[in-house]
C-alpha positions as CSV (number, residue, x, y, z in Angstrom):
1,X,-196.2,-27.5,-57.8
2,X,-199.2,-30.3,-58.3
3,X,-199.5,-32.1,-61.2
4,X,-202.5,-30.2,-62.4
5,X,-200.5,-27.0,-62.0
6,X,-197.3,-28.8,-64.2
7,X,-200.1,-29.6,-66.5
8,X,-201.3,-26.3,-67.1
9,X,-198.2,-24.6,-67.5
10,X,-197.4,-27.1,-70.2
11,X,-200.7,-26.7,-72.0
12,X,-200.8,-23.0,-72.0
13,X,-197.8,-22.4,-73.3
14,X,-197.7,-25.4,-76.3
15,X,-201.4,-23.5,-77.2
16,X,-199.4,-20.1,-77.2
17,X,-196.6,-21.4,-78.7
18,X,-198.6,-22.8,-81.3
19,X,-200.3,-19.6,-81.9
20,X,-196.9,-17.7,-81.9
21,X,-195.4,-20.1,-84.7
22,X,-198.6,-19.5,-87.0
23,X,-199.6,-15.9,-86.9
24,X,-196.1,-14.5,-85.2
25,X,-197.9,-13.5,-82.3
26,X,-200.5,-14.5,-79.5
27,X,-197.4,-16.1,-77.1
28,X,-198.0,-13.7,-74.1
29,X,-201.8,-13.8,-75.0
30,X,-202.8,-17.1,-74.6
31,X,-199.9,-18.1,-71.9
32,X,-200.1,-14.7,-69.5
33,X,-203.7,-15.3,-68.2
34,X,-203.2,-19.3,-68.0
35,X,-200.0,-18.9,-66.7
36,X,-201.1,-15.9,-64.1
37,X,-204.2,-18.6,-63.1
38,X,-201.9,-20.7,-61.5
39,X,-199.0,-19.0,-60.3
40,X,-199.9,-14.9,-59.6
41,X,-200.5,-12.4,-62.6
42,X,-196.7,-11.1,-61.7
43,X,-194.7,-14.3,-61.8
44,X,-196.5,-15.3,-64.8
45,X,-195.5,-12.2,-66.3
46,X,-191.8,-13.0,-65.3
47,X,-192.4,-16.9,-66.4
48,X,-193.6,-16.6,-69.6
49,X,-190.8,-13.7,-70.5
50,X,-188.4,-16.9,-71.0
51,X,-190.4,-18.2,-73.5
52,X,-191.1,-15.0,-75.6
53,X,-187.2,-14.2,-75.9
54,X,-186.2,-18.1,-77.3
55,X,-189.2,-17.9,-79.5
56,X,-188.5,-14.6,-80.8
57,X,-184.8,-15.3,-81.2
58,X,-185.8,-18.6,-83.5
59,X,-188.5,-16.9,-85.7
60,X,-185.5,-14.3,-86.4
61,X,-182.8,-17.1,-87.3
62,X,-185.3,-18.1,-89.9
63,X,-186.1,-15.0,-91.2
64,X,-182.6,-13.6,-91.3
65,X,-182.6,-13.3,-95.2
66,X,-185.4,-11.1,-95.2
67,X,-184.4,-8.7,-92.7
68,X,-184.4,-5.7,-95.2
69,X,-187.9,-5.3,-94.6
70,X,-186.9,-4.4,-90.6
71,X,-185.8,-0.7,-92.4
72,X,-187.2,2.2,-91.1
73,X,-188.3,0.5,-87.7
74,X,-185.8,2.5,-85.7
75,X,-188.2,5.0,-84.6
76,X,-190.6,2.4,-83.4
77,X,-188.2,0.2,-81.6
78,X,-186.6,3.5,-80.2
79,X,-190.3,4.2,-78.5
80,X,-190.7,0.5,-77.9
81,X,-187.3,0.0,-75.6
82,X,-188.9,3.9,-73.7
83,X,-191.7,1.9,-73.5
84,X,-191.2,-1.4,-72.0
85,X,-188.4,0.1,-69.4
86,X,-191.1,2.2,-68.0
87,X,-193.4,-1.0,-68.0
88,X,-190.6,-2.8,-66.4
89,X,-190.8,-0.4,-63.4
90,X,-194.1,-0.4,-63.0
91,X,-194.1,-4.5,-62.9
92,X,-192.5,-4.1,-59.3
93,X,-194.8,-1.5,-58.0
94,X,-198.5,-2.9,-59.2
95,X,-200.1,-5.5,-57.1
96,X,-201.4,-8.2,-57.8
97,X,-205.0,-7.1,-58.7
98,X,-203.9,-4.9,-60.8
99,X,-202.2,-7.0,-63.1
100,X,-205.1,-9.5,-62.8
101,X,-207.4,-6.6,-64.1
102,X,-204.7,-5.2,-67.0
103,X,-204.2,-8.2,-68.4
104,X,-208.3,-9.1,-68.6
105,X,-208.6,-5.8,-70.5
106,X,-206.2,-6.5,-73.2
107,X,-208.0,-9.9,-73.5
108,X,-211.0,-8.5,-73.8
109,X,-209.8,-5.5,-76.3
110,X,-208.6,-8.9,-78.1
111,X,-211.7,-10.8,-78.1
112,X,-214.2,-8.0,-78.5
113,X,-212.3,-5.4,-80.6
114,X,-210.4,-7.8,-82.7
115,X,-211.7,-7.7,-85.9
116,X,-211.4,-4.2,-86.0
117,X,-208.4,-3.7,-84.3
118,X,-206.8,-6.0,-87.4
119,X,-209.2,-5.3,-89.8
120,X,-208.2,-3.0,-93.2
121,X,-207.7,0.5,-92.0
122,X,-207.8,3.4,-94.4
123,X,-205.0,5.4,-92.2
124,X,-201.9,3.5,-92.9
125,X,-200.7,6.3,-94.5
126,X,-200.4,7.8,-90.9
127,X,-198.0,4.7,-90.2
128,X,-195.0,6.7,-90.1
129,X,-196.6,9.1,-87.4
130,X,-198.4,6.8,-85.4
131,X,-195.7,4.2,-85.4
132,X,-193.3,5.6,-82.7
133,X,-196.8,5.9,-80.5
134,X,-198.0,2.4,-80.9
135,X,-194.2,1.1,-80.4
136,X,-194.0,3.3,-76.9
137,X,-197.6,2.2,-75.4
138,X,-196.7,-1.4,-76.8
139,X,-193.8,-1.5,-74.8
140,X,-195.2,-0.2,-71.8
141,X,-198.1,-3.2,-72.3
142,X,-195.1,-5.4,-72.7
143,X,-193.5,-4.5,-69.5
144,X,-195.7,-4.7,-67.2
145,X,-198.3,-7.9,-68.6
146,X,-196.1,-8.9,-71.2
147,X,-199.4,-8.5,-73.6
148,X,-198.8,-6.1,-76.4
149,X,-199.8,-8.1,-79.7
150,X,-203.6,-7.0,-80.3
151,X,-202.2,-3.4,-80.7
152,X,-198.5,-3.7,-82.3
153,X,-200.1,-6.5,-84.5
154,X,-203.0,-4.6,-86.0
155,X,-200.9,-1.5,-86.6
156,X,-198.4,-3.8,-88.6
157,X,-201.2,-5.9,-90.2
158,X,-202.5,-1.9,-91.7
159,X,-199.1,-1.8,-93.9
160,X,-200.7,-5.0,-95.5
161,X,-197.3,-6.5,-94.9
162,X,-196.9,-10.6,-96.8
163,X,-197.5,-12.9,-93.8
164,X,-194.0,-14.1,-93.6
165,X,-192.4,-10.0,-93.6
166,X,-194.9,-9.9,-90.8
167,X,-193.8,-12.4,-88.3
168,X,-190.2,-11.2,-89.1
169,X,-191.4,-7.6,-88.0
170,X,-193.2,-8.4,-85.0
171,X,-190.8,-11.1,-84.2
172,X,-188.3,-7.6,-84.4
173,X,-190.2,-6.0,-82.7
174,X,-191.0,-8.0,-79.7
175,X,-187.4,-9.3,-79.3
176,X,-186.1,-5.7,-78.7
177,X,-188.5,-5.4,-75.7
178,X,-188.1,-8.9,-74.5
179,X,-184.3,-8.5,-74.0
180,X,-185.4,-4.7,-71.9
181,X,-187.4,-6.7,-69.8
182,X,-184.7,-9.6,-69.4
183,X,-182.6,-7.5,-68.2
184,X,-184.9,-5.2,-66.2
185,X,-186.6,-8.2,-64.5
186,X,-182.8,-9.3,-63.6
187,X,-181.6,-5.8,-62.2
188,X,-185.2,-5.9,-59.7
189,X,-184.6,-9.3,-58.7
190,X,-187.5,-11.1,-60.4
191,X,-186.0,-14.0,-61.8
192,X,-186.4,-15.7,-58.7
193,X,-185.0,-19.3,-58.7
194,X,-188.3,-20.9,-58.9
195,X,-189.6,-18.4,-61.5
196,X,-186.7,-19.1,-63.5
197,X,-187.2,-22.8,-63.9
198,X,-190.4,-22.4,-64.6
199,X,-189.9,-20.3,-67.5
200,X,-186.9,-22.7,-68.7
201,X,-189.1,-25.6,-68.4
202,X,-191.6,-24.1,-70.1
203,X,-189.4,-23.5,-73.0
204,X,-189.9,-27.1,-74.3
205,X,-194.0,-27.3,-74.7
206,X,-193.7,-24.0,-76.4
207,X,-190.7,-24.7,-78.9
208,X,-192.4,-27.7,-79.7
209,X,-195.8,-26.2,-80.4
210,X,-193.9,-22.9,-82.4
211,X,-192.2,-26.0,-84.7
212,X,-195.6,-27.0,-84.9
213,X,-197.1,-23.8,-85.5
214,X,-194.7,-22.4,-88.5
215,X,-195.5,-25.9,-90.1
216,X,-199.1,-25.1,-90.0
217,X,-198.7,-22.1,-91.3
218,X,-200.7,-21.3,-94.3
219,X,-202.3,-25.0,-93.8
220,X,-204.7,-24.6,-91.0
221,X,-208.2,-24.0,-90.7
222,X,-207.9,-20.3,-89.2
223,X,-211.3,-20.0,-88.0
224,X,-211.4,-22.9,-85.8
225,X,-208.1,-22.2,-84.7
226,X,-209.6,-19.1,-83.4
227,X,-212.7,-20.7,-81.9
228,X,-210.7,-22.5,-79.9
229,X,-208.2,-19.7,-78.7
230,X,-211.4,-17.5,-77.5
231,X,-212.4,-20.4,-75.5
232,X,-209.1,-21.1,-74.1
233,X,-208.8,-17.3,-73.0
234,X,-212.3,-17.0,-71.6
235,X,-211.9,-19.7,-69.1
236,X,-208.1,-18.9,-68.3
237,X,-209.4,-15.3,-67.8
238,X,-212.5,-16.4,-65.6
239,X,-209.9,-18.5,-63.5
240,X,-207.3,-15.5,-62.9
241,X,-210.7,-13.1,-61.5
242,X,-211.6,-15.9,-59.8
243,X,-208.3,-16.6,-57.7
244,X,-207.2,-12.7,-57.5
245,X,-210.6,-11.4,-56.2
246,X,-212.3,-14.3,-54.7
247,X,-210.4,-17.6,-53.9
């Protein structure tokens, strides 16, 4: 590994660390594509699992006296753990190209459908039927690209949930399906010995930036922070086309 690829791993994931310690999610958003420029869209997959599981453990730990507000998420994490073992499974049979183009679609549902996708919805009262679905096709998303935020986050963010009760849930959420994967990504031999350092070492740019993040929480300017998270993922998004179809 070059110094220029050390330095991207390190960059990515302090960015998506700092995103995941602000808003409780973005982690596997901003570092996947980065992470996939560099070292395949299926190791980075693998790679920045690590990461999500340490983070996710740490929001919980400081969220622990608020965990009554995780009742009545048993149906969704049910779906979710369906959902992310398929997921797991299909990581081992895609290729690469595939993930390359799966995880430029959910960037670009991100970038383009955002503000809807998050925006006030009118339907929440559907929560309790829809929730189950979103936790399922979440989890598959998680399995196989690791990016399931822009739709488990704006189906939380309808139940106009406090900020705080909203990282906790997501947090919840995402932990359930990180240990699936753990554990699936173990039984298919994908925590190679390489791939596993990787995603150790990366643990210390992003538990730094998620320290960071939960700081700045509440105290940042949210629409540059923004700015520069849509340029960050056009470019590491252009770079992972770029090396799986071209280079």
């Amino acid at each position: 590994m070059s110094a220029l690829d050390l330095a991207i791993l390190v960059i990515g994931l302090a960015v998506a660390g700092l995103a995941k310690g602000a808003t409780g999610m973005g982690l596997p958003l901003v570092a996947t594509p980065i992470v996939a420029s560099v070292f395949g869209p299926r190791a980075a997959v693998v790679i920045v699992t690590i990461p999500i599981f340490v983070s996710n453990s740490l929001l919980l730990a400081q969220g622990w006296r608020r965990t009554g507000v995780l009742r009545g998420l048993t149906p969704i994490i049910v779906a979710s753990i369906v959902g992310t073992t398929i997921g797991v499974q299909l990581l081992a049979s895609l290729d690469q190209r595939t993930f390359a183009i799966l995880i430029t679609l959910m960037v670009a549902i991100f970038l383009l459908r955002g503000d809807r996708l998050i925006g006030d919805d009118p339907r929440a009262r559907r929560a309790r039927l829809l929730g189950p679905l979103v936790g399922f096709v979440g989890g598959v998303l998680q399995g196989t690209t690791s990016i399931a935020s822009p739709l488990v986050g704006s189906f939380f963010h309808t139940l106009r949930l406090p900020p705080r009760d909203f990282v906790l849930v997501l947090a919840a959420v995402f932990e359930i399906n990180s240990i699936v994967q753990v554990i699936g990504y173990a039984l298919l031999g994908l925590f190679t010995p390489e791939v596993l350092a990787l995603g150790i070492m990366g643990l210390v740019p992003t538990l730094l930036a998620l320290m960071a993040g939960i700081y700045l929480r509440g105290r940042m300017d949210a629409a540059r922070f923004r700015s520069v998270i849509v340029v960050l993922l056009i470019l590491s998004v252009v770079n992972l086309l770029y090396r799986s179809f071209i280079a």
